[in-house]
C-alpha positions in Angstrom: 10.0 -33.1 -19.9 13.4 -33.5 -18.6 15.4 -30.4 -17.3 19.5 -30.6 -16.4 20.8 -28.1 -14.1 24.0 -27.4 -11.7 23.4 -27.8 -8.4 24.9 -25.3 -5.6 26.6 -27.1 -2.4 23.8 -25.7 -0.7 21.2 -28.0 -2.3 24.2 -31.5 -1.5 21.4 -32.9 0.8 19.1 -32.8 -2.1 21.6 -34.6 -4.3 22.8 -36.8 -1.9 19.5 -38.2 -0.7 19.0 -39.3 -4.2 22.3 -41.0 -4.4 21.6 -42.9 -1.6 18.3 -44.2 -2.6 19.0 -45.0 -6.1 20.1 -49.3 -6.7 23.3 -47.6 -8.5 24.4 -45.6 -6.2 27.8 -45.3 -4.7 29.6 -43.5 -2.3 32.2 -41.8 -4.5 29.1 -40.2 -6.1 28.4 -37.8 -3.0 28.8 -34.3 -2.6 31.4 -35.1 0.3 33.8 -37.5 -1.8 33.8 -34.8 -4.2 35.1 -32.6 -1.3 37.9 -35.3 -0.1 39.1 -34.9 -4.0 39.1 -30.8 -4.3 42.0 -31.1 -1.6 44.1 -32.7 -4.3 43.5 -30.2 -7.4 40.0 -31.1 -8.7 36.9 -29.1 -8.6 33.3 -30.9 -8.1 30.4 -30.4 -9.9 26.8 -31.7 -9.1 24.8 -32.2 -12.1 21.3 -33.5 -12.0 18.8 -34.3 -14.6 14.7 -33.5 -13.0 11.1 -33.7 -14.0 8.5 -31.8 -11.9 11.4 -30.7 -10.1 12.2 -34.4 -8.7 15.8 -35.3 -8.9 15.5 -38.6 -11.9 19.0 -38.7 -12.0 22.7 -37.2 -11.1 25.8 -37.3 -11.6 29.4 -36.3 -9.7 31.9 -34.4 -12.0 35.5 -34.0 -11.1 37.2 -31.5 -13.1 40.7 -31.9 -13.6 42.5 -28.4 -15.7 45.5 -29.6 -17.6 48.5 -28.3 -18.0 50.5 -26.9 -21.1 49.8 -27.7 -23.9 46.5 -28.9 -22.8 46.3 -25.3 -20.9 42.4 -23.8 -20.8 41.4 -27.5 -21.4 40.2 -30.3 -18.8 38.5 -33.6 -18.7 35.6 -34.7 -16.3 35.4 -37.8 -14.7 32.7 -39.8 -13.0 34.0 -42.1 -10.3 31.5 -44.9 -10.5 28.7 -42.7 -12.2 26.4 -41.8 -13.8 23.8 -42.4 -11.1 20.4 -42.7 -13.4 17.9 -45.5 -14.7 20.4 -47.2 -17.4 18.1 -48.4 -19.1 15.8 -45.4 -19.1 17.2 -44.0 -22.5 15.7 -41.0 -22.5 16.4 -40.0 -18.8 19.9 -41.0 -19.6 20.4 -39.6 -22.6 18.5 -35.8 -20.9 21.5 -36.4 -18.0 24.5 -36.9 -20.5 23.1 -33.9 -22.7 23.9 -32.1 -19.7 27.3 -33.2 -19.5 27.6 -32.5 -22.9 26.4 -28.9 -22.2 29.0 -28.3 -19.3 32.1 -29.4 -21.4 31.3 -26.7 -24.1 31.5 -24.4 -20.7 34.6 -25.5 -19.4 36.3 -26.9 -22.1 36.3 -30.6 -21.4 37.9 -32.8 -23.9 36.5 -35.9 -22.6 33.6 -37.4 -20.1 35.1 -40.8 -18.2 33.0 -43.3 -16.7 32.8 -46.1 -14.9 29.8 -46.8 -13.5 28.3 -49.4 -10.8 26.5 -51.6 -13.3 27.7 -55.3 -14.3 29.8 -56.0 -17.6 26.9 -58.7 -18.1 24.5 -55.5 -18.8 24.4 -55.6 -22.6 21.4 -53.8 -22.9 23.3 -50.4 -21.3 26.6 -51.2 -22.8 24.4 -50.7 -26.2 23.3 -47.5 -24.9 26.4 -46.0 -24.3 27.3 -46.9 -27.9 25.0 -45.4 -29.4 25.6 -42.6 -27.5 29.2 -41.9 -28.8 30.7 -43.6 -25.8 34.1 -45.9 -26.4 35.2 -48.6 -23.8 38.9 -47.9 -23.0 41.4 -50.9 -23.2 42.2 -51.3 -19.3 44.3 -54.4 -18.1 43.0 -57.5 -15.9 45.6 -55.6 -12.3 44.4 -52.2 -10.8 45.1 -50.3 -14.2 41.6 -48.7 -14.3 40.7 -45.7 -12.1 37.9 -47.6 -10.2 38.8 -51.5 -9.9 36.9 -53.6 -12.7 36.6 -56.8 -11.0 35.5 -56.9 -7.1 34.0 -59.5 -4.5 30.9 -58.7 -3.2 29.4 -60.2 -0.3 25.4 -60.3 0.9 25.5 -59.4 4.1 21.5 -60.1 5.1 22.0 -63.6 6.1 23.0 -63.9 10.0 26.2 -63.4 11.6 26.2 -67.1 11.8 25.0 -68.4 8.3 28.0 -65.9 7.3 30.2 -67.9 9.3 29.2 -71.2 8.1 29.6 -70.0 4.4 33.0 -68.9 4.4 36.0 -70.9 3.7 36.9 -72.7 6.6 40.4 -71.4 6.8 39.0 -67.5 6.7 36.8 -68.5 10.0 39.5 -70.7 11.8 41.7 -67.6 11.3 38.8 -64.8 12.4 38.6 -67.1 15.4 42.2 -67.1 15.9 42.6 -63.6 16.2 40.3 -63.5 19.2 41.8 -66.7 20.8 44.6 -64.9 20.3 43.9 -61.7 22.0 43.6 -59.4 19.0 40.6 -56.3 19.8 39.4 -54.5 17.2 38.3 -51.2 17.7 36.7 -47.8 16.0 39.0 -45.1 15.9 37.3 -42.3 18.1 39.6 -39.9 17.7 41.1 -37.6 14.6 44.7 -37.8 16.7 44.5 -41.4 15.8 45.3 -41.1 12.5 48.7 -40.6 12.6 48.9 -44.3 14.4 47.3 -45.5 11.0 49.0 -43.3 8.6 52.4 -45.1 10.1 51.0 -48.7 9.4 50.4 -47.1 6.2 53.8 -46.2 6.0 54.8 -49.5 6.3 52.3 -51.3 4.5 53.3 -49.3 1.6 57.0 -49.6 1.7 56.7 -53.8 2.4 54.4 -54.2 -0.5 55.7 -51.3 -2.5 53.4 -48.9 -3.8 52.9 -45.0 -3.9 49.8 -43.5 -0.8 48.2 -41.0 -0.5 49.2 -37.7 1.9 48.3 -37.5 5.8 46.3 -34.6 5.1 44.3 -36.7 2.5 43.0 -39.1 5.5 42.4 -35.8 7.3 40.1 -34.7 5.0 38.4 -37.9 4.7 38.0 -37.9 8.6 36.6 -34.5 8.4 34.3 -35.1 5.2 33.5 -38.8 5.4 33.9 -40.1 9.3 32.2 -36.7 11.0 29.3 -37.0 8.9 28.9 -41.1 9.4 29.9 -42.0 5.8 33.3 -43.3 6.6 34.8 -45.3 9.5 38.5 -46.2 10.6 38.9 -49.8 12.1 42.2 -50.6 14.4 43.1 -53.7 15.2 45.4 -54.0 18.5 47.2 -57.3 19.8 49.0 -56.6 23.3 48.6 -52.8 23.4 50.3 -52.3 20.2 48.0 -51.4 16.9 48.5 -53.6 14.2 46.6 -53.5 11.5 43.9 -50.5 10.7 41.3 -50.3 7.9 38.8 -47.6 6.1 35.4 -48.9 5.5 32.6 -46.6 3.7 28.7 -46.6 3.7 26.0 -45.2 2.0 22.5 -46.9 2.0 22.3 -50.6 2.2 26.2 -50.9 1.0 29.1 -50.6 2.2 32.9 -50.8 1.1 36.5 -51.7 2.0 38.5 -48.9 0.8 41.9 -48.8 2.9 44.1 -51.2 4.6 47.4 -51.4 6.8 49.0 -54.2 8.8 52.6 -54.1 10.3 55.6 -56.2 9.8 54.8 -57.4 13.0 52.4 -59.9 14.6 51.2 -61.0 11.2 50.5 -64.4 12.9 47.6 -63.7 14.6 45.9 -62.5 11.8 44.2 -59.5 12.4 43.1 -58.5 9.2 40.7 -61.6 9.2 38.9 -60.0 12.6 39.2 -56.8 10.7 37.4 -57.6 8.3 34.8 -59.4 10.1 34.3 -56.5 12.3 33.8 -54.2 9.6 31.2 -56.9 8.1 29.2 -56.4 11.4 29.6 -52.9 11.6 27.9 -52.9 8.1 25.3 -54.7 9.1 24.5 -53.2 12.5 23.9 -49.6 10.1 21.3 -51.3 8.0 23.9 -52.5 4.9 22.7 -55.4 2.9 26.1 -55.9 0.4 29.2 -55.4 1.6 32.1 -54.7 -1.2 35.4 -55.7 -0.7 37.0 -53.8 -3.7 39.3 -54.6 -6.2 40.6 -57.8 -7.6 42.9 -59.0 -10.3 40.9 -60.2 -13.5 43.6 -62.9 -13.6 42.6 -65.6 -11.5 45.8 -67.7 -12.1 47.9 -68.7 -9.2 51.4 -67.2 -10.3 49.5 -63.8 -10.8 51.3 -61.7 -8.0 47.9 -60.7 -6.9 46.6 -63.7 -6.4 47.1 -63.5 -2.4 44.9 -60.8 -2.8 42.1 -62.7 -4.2 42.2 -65.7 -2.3 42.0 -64.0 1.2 38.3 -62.0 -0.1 37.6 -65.3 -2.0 38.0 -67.1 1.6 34.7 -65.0 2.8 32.4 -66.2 0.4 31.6 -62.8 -1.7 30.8 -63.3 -5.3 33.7 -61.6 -8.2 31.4 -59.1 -10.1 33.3 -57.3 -13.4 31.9 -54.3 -13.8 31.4 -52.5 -17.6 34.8 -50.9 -16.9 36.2 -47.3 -18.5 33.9 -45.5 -21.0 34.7 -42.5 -22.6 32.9 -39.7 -24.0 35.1 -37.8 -26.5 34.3 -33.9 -26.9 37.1 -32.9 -28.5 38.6 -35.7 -31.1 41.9 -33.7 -31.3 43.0 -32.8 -28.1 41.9 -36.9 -26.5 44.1 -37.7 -29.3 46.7 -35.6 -27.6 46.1 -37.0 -24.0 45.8 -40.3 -24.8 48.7 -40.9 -27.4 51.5 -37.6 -27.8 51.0 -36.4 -23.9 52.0 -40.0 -22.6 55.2 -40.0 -25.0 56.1 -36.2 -24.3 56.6 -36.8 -20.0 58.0 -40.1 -20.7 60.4 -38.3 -22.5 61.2 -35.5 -19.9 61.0 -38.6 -17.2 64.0 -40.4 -19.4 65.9 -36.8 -19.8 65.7 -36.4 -16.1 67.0 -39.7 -15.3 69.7 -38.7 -17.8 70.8 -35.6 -15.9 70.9 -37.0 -12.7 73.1 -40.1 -14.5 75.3 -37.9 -15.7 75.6 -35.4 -12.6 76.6 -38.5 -10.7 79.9 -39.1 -12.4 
């Protein structure tokens, strides 16, 4: 018989060491991503479902509180969860009961998914079906929470089959960078950051979009690096850094999860070596799949993003699609709320602010 409980942070190691076993797991499952997120408002909750008092499945819960009029309400969400036997019915069915059980408590409205398992998976797709779960409509870009579409690379071949497989402009330019003088190196040291948090800076202003605080990448140094789930690469080209990246690990996987380059010295293509390096580095800690992230769905070469996908297309990974958002709806009248009048409400105040600051100008 299958038994759901909460566990303390006490019993992490517990939780984690099944995470990191299981074929589904993934790092944004662990107890210490769900400490990297309480520094920006949410509160983590380790849920597991056991039999003979063996962990047979788990599940990281962020809980989000809403504001008014949603006030005393909150959704969950499972970044790249559940973490169970999919096709174990009853096992998965015992672990969602137990979500099920800890929205009544804390007045969730809605359980989000998106979990590690391939959109090719029919047999779980049913599953979640039948289990009251909707697929939300998500774009072919970077709509979704958790990218849908990645490239995924097997990493257990050697360094020098890798090399042969990938496109041969992707290892003329790897090889470049080193003719060229460019090192790559593991940031050492927590002062260090703020040299990457400026690349940041100006990776984000050159390519417009929104990033994260300093602190954020603080806490991820001090919840992800310390422990040896998390490492920052820098890439330097005549004693001046670069280009600097964030790669993660758990298991026999590993992930790209950040990246910055400079306005200057693009030439000598260091995020080529970077990436290398952090394919080594993968493999020298034991990884057999390395995971490049997100991709556009739209493969067609006016997409904006196609850049994107034809530099991790150049080393040789495969584009997986993944089953994408699920939702789990506990309270029909208040998702109706979130999902359709909340969305028209602040786009409201947004277009009334707009209209002030128009009309303060004159």
């Amino acid at each position: 018989m299958y038994t759901t409980r909460v566990l303390d942070d006490k019993d992490y190691k517990r939780f984690n060491d099944f995470i990191g076993r299981h074929p589904h797991g993934h790092v944004l499952q662990t107890w210490e991503w769900g400490q990297v997120k309480a520094s920006t408002g949410w509160q983590p909750l380790l849920l597991v479902v056991e039999k003979e008092e063996e962990i047979e499945g788990a599940v990281l819960i962020l809980k989000r509180s809403l504001p008014f009029p949603l006030r005393n309400k909150c959704i969950f969400y499972a970044p790249r969860g559940p973490v169970v036997d999919v096709h174990d019915r009853t096992k998965f069915e015992a672990l969602i009961g137990g979500v099920k059980k800890l929205a009544r408590q804390h007045g969730a409205i809605f359980l989000k998914i998106d979990p590690d398992i391939e959109v090719e998976d029919q047999l779980f797709t049913g599953i979640l079906e039948s289990n009251g779960f909707h697929k939300t409509v998500t774009a072919e870009g970077f709509e979704g929470v958790q990218p849908t579409f990645v490239f995924r690379l097997n990493i257990t071949p050697s360094e020098e089959q890798l090399l042969a497989d990938m496109n041969s402009k992707t290892r003329y330019n790897i090889r470049l960078a080193g003719r060229r003088g460019v090192k790559v190196r593991q940031i050492e040291d927590k002062a260090e950051l703020e040299i990457f948090y400026a690349l940041l800076e100006e990776t984000a202003e050159r390519d417009e979009f929104l990033i994260r605080s300093h602190e954020y990448f603080a806490t991820i140094w001090d919840e992800l690096v310390v422990p040896g789930l998390a490492r920052f690469f820098m890439a330097e080209y005549e004693g001046e850094a670069i280009a600097g990246t964030l790669a993660l690990k758990l298991g026999d996987k590993a992930w790209y999860l950040y990246g910055a380059s400079s306005n200057r010295h693009r030439n000598v293509m260091p995020n080529y070596l970077l990436q290398w390096t952090m394919i080594t580095w993968a493999r020298e800690n034991g990884c057999s799949l390395y995971d490049f992230r997100g991709v556009s769905g739209d493969l067609s070469e006016d997409n904006p993003l196609y850049g994107l996908y034809r530099f991790k297309k150049g080393f040789n990974g495969d584009l997986v699609e993944f089953v994408g958002e699920w939702d789990k709806v506990y309270s029909p009248f208040f998702y109706w709320l979130w999902t359709r009048v909340l969305p028209l409400y602040y786009q409201g105040v947004r277009w009334l602010i707009r209209l002030r600051k128009s009309l303060a100008g004159r």
